[in-house]
TITOR-271906 format. One record per atom (N, C-alpha, C): atom name; residue number from 1; x, y, z; residue in three letters. Coordinates in Angstrom, 3 decimals, padded with zeros to 6 digits, always signed. Layout:
N
  atom   nr        xx        yy        zz  rest
    CA  NUM         X         Y         Z   Ala
...
***
This chain:
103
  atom   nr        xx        yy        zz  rest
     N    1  +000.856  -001.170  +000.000   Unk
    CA    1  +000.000  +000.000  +000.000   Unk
     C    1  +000.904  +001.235  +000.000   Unk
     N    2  +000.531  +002.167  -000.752   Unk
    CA    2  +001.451  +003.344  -000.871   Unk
     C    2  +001.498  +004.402  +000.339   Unk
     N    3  +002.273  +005.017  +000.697   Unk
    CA    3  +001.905  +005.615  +001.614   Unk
     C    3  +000.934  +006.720  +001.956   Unk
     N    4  +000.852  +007.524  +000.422   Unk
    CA    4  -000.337  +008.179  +000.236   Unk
     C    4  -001.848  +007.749  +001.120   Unk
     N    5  -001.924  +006.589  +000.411   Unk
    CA    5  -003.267  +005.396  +000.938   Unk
     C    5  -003.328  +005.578  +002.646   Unk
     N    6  -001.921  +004.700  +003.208   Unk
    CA    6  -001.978  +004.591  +004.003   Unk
     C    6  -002.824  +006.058  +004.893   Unk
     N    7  -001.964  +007.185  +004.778   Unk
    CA    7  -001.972  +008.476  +005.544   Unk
     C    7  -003.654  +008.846  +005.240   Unk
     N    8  -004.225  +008.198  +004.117   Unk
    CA    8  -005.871  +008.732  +004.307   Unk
     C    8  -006.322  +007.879  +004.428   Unk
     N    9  -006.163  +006.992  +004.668   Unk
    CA    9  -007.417  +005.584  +005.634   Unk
     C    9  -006.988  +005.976  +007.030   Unk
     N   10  -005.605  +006.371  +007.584   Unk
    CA   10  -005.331  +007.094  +009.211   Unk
     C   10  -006.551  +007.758  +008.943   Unk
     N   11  -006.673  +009.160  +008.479   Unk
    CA   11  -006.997  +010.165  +008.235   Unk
     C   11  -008.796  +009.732  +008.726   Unk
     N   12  -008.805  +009.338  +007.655   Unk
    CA   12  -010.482  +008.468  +007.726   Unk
     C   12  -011.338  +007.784  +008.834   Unk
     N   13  -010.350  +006.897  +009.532   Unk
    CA   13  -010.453  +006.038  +010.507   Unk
     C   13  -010.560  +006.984  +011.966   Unk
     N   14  -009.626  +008.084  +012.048   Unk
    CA   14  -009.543  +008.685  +013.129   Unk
     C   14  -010.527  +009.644  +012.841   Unk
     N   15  -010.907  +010.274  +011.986   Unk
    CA   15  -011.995  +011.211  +011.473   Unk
     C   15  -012.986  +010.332  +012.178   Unk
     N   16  -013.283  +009.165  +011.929   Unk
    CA   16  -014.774  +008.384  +012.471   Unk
     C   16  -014.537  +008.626  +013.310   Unk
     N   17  -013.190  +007.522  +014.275   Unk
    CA   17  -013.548  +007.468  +016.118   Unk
     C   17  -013.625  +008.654  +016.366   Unk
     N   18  -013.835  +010.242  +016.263   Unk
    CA   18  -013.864  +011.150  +016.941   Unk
     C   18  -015.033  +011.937  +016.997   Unk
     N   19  -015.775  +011.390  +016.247   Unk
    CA   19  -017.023  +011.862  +015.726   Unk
     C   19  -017.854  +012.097  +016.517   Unk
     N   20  -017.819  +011.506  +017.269   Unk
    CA   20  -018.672  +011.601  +018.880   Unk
     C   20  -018.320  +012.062  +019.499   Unk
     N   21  -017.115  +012.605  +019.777   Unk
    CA   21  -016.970  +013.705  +020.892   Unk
     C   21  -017.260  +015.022  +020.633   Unk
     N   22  -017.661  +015.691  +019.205   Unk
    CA   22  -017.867  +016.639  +018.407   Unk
     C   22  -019.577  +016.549  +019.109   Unk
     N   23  -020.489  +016.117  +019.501   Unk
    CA   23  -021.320  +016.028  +019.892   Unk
     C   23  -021.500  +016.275  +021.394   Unk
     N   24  -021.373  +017.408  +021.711   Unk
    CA   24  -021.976  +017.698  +023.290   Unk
     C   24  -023.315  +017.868  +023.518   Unk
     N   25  -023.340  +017.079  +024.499   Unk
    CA   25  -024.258  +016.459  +025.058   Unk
     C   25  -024.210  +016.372  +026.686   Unk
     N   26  -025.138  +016.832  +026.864   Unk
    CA   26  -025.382  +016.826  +028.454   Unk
     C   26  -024.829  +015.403  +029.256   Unk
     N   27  -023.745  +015.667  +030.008   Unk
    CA   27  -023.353  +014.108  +030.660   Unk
     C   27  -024.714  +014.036  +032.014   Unk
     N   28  -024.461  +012.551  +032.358   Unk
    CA   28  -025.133  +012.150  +033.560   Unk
     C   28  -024.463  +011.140  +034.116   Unk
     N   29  -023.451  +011.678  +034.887   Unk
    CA   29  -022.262  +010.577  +035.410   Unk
     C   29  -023.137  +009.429  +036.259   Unk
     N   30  -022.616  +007.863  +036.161   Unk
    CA   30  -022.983  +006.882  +036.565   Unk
     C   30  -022.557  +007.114  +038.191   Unk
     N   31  -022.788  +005.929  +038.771   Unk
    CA   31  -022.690  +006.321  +040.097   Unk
     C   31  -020.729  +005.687  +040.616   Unk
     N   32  -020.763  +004.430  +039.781   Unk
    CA   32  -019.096  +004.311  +039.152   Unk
     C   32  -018.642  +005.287  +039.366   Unk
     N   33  -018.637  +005.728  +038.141   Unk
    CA   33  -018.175  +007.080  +037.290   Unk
     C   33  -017.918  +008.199  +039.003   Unk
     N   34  -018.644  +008.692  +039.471   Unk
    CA   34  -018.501  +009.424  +040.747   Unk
     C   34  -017.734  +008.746  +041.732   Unk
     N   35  -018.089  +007.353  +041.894   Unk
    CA   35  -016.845  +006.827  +042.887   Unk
     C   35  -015.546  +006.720  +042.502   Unk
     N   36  -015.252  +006.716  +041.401   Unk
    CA   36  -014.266  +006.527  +040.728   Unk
     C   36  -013.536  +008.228  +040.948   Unk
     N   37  -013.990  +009.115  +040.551   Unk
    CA   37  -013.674  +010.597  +040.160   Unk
     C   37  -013.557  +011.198  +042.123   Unk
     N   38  -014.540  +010.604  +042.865   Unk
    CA   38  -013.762  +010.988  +044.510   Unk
     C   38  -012.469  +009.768  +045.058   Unk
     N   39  -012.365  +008.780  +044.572   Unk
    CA   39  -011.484  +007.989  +044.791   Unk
     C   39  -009.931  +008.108  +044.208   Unk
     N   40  -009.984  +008.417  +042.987   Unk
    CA   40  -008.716  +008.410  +041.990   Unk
     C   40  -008.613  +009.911  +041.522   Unk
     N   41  -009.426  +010.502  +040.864   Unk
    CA   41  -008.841  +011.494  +040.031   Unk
     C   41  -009.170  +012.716  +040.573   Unk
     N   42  -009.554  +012.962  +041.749   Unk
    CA   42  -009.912  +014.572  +042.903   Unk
     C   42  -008.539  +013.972  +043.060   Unk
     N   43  -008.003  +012.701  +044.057   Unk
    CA   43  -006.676  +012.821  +044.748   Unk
     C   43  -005.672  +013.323  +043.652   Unk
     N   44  -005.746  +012.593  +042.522   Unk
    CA   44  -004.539  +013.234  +041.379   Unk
     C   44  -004.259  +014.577  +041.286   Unk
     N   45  -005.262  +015.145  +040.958   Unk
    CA   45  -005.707  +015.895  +040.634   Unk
     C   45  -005.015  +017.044  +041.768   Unk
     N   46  -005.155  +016.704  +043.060   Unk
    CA   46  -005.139  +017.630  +043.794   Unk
     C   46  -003.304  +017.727  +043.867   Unk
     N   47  -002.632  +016.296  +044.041   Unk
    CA   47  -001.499  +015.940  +043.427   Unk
     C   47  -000.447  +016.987  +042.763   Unk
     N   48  -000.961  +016.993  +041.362   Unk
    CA   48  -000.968  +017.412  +040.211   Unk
     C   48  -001.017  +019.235  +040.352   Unk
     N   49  -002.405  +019.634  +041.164   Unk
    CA   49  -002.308  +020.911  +041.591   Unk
     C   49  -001.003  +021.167  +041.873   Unk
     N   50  -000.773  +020.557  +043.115   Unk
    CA   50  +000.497  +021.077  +044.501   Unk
     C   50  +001.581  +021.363  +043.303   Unk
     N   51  +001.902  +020.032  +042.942   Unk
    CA   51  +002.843  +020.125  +042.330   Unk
     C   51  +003.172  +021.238  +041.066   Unk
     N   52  +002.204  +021.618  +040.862   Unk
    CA   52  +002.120  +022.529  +039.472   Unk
     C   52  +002.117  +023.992  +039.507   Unk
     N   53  +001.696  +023.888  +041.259   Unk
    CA   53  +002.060  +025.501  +042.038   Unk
     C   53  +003.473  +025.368  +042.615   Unk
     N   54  +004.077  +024.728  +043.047   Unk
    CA   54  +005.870  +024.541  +043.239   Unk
     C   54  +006.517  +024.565  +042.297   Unk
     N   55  +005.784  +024.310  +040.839   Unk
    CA   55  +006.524  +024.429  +039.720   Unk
     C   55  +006.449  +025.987  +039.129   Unk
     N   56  +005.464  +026.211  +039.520   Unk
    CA   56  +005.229  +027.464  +039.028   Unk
     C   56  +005.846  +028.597  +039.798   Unk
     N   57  +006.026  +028.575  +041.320   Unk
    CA   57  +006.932  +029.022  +041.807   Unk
     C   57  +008.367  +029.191  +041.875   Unk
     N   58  +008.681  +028.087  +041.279   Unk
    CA   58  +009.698  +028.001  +040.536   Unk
     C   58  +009.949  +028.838  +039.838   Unk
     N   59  +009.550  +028.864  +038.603   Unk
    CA   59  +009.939  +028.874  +037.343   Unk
     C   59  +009.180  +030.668  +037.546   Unk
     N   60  +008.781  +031.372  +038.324   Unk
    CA   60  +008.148  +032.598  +038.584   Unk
     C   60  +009.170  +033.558  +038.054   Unk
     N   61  +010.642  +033.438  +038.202   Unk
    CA   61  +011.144  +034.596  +037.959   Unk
     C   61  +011.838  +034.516  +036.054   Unk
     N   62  +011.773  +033.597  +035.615   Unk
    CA   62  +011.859  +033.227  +034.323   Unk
     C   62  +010.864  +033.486  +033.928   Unk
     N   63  +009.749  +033.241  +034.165   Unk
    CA   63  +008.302  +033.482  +033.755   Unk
     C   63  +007.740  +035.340  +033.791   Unk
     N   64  +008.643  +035.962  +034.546   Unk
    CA   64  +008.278  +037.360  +034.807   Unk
     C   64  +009.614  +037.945  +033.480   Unk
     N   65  +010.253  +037.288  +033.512   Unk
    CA   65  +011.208  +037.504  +033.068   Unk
     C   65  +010.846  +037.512  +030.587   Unk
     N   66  +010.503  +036.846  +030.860   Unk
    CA   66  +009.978  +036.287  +029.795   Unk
     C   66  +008.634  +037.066  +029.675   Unk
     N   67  +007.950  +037.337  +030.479   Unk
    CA   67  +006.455  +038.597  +030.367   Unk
     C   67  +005.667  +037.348  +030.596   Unk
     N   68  +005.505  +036.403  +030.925   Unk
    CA   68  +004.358  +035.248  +030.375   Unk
     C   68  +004.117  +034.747  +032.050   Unk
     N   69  +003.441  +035.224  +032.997   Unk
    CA   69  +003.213  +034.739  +034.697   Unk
     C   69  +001.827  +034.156  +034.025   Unk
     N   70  +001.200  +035.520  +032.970   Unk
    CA   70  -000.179  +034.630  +033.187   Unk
     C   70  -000.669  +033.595  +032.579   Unk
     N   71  +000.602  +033.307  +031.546   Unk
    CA   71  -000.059  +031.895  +030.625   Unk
     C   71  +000.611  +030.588  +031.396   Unk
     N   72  +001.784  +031.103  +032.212   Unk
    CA   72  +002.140  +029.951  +033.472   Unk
     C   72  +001.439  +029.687  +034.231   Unk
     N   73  +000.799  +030.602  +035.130   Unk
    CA   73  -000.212  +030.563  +035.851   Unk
     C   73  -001.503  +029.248  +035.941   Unk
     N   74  -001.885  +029.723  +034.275   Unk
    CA   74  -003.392  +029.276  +033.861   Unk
     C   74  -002.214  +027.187  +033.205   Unk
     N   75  -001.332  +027.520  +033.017   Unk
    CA   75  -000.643  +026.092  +032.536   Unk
     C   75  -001.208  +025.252  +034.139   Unk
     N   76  +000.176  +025.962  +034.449   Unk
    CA   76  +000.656  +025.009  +035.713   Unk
     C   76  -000.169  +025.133  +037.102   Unk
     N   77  -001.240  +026.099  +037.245   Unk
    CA   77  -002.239  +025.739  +038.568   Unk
     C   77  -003.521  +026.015  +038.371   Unk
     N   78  -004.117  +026.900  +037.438   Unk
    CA   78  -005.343  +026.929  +037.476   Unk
     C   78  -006.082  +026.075  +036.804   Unk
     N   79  -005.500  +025.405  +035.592   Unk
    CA   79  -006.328  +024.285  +034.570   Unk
     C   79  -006.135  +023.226  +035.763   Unk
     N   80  -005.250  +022.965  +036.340   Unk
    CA   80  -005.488  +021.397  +037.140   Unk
     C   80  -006.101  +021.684  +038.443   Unk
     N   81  -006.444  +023.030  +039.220   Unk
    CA   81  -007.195  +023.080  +039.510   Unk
     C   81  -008.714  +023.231  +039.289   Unk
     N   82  -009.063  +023.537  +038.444   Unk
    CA   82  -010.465  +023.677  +037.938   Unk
     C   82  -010.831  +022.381  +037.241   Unk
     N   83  -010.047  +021.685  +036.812   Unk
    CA   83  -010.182  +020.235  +036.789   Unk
     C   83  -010.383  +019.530  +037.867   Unk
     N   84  -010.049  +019.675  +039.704   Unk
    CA   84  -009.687  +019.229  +040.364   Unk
     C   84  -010.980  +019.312  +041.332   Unk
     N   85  -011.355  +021.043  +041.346   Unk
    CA   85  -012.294  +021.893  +042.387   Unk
     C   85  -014.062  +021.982  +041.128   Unk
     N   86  -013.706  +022.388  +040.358   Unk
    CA   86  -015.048  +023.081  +039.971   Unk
     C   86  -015.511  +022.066  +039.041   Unk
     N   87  -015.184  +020.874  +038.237   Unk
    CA   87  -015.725  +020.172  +037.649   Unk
     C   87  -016.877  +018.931  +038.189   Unk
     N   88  -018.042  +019.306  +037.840   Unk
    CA   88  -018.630  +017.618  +038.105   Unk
     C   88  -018.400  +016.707  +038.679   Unk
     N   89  -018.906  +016.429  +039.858   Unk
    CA   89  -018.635  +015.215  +040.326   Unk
     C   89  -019.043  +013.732  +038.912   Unk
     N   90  -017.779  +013.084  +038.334   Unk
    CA   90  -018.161  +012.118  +037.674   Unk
     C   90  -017.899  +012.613  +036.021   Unk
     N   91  -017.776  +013.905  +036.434   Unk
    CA   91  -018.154  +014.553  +034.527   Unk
     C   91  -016.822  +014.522  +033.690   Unk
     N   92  -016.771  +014.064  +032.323   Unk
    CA   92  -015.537  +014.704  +032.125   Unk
     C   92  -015.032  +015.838  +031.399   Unk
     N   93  -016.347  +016.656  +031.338   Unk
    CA   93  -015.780  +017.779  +030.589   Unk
     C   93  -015.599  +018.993  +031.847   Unk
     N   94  -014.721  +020.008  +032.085   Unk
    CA   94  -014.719  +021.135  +032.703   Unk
     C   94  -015.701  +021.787  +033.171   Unk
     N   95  -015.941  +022.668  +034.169   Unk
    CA   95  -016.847  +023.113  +034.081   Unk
     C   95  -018.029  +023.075  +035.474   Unk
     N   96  -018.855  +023.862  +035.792   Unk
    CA   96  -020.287  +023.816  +036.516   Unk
     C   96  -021.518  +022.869  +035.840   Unk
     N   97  -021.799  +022.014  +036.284   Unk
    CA   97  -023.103  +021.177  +035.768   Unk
     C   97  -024.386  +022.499  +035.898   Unk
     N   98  -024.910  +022.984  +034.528   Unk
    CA   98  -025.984  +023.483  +034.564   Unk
     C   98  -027.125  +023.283  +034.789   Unk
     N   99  -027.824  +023.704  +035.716   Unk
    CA   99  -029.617  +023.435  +035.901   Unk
     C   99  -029.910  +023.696  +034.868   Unk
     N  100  -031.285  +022.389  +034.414   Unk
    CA  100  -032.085  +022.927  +033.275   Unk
     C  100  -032.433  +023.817  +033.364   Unk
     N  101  -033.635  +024.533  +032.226   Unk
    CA  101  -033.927  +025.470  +032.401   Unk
     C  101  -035.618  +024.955  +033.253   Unk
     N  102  -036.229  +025.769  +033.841   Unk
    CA  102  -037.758  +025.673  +034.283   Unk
     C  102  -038.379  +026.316  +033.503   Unk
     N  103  -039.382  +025.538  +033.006   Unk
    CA  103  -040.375  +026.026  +032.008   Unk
     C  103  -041.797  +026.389  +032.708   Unk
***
């Protein structure tokens, strides 16, 4: 098979499996799914925080240095916190679970 071929059946194949995540859709985490997310991935997570604010403390005067605190910032402690604190119990996208609306 030529490699041409090859690189668009990749192309094709991964185009499908992704097709569904292009579809948001309201989650409704299983009850798994929640034991799983207070058991394993809050602790990581919180982990992952610490560590990503010591790194960032670190790396603070290179980072001031360079003009860029606030895209370090949002790297190394606020995305793994808001992954950690404000997401869904169970969910995996980012974020506040919205109330429907009342009609």
């Amino acid at each position: 098979m030529k490699p041409s071929r090859r690189l668009l059946l990749w192309v094709l194949l991964l185009g499908w499996v992704a097709t569904p995540a292009w579809a948001a859709e309201e989650e409704e985490p299983s009850a798994m799914a929640m034991t799983g997310d207070v058991l394993v991935a809050r602790p990581v997570g919180l982990v992952i925080t610490t560590l990503g604010a010591a790194a960032f403390i670190v790396s603070l005067p290179f980072s001031a240095a360079g003009g860029n605190v606030s895209e370090a910032a949002d790297t190394l402690v606020v995305g793994p916190a808001r992954e950690t604190f404000v997401r869904c119990l169970g969910c995996r996208s980012a974020g506040r679970r919205q109330a429907p609306p009342s009609e």
